[in-house]
N, C-alpha and C positions, 0 to 999 in steps of 0.2 A: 504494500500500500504506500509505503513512502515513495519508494521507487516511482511510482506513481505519479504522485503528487509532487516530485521533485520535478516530475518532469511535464507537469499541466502545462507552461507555460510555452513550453517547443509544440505540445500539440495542437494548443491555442493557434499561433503562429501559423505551423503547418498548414493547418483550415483556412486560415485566411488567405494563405498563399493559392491552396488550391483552388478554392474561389473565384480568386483573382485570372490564374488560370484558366480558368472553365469560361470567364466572363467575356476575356481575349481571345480564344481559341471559336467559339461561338460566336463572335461581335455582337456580344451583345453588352456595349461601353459605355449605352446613353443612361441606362441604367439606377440612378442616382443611390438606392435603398441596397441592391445588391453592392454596391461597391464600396457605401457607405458600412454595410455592414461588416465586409473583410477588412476595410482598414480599422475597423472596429475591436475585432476581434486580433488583430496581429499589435495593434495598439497595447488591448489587456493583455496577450501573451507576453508582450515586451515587459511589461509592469510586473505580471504575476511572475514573473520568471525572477525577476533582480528580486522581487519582495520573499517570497517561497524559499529560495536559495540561500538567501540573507538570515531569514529565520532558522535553517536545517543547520548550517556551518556553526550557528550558537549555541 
């Protein structure tokens, strides 16, 4: 479980990229919700990951 939870914030990340991915590969750019929600998500994986990590290493 920790394992886990050390690593929410890459798979956070990961999603948003994939997203991202799917939204360019499709063209589908115009979008605004779909894209707004991956930098969304790659946003909190950036955050959960420094904060997660920060708390495991104490």
């Amino acid at each position: 479980m920790k394992g886990l939870l050390k690593n929410l914030g890459l798979i956070l990340i990961l999603i948003g990229v994939v997203i991202l991915l799917a939204c360019s590969f499709t063209g589908n750019v115009n979008n605004n919700a779909v894209l707004g929600s991956s930098v969304f998500l790659v946003v909190l994986g950036l955050i959960s990951y420094i904060i997660i990590n920060k708390k495991i290493a104490d």
